[in-house]
C-alpha positions in Angstrom: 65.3 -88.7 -77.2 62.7 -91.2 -77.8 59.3 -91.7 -75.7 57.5 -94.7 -75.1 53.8 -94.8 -75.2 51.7 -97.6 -73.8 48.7 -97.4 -75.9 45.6 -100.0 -75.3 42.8 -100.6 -78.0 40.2 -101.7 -75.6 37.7 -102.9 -78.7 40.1 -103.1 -82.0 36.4 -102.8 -84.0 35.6 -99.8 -82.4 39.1 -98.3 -82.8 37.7 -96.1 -86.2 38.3 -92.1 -86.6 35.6 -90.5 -87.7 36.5 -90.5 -91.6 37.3 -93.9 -93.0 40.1 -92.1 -95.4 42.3 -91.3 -92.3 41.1 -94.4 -90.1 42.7 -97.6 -89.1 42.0 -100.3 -91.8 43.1 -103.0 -89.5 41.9 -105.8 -87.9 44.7 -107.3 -85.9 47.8 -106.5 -83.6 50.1 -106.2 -86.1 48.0 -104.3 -88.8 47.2 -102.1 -86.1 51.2 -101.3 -85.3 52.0 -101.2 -88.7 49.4 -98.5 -89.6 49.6 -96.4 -86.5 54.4 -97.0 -87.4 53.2 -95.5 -91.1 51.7 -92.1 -89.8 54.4 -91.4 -87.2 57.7 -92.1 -90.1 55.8 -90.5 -93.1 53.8 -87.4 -93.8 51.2 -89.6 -96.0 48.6 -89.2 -93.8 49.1 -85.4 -92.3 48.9 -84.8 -96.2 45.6 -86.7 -96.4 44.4 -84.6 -93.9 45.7 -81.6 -94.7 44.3 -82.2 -98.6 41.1 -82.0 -96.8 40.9 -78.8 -95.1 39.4 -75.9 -96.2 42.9 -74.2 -97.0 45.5 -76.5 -97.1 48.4 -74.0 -97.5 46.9 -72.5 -94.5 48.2 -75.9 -92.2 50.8 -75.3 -89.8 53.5 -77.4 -91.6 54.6 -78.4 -87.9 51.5 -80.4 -87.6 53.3 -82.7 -90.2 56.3 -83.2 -88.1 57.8 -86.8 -88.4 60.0 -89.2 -86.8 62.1 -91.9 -89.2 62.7 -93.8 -86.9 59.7 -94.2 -84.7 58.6 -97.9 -83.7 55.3 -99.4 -82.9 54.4 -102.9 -82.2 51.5 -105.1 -81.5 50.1 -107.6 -79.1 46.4 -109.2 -78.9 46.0 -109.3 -75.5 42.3 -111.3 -74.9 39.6 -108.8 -76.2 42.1 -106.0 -76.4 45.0 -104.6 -78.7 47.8 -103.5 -76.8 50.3 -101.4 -78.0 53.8 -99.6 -77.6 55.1 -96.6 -79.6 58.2 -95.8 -79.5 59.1 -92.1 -81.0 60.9 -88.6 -80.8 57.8 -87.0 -81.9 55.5 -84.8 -79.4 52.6 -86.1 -77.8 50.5 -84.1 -79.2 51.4 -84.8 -82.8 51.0 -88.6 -81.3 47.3 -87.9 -80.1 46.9 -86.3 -83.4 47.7 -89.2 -85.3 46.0 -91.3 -83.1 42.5 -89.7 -82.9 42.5 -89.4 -87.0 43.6 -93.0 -86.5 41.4 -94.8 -83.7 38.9 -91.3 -83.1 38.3 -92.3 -79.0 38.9 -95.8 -79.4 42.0 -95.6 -77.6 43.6 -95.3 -74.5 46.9 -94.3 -72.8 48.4 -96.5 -70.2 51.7 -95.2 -69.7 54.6 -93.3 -70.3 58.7 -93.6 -69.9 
């Protein structure tokens, strides 16, 4: 059963993980959704990631988990980027993706 997560960007600049080859690239709403949509439906950037650790076999492949059919979309709201995710996936594996993604740049709102 799908979640949805009411996710706020609450300065889209400052939404950067700590590694620019796992962070958001984006710059708007949509790029924003469309990055964040990437990382829940594909393993591309758990496989970033994981390339980077110190023993990659090592990785609990459940950290990789992902959901083809998870949905994220985008609104500029004034200053602010607001988000909803849509996804089977655990929270955790969400926060995950999100602090690689945004680092603390992020915030959630709500959840139903």
């Amino acid at each position: 059963m799908a979640v949805r997560y009411f996710i706020s960007l609450p300065d889209p600049a400052k939404a950067r993980g700590s590694d620019s080859a796992l962070s958001f690239s984006a710059h708007g709403a949509e790029g924003f959704a469309e990055q964040l949509q990437d990382a829940l439906r594909t393993p591309t950037l758990f496989e970033r990631w994981r390339g980077q650790q110190a023993d990659p076999d090592e990785v609990d492949p459940a950290l990789g988990a992902t959901d083809p059919g998870a949905s994220v979309t985008g609104q500029q709201d004034d200053l602010h980027v607001d988000l909803v995710v849509s996804t089977s996936l655990p929270s955790e594996i969400l926060k995950q993706r999100l602090r690689w993604l945004a680092g603390s740049g992020w915030q959630l709102r709500d959840v139903r």
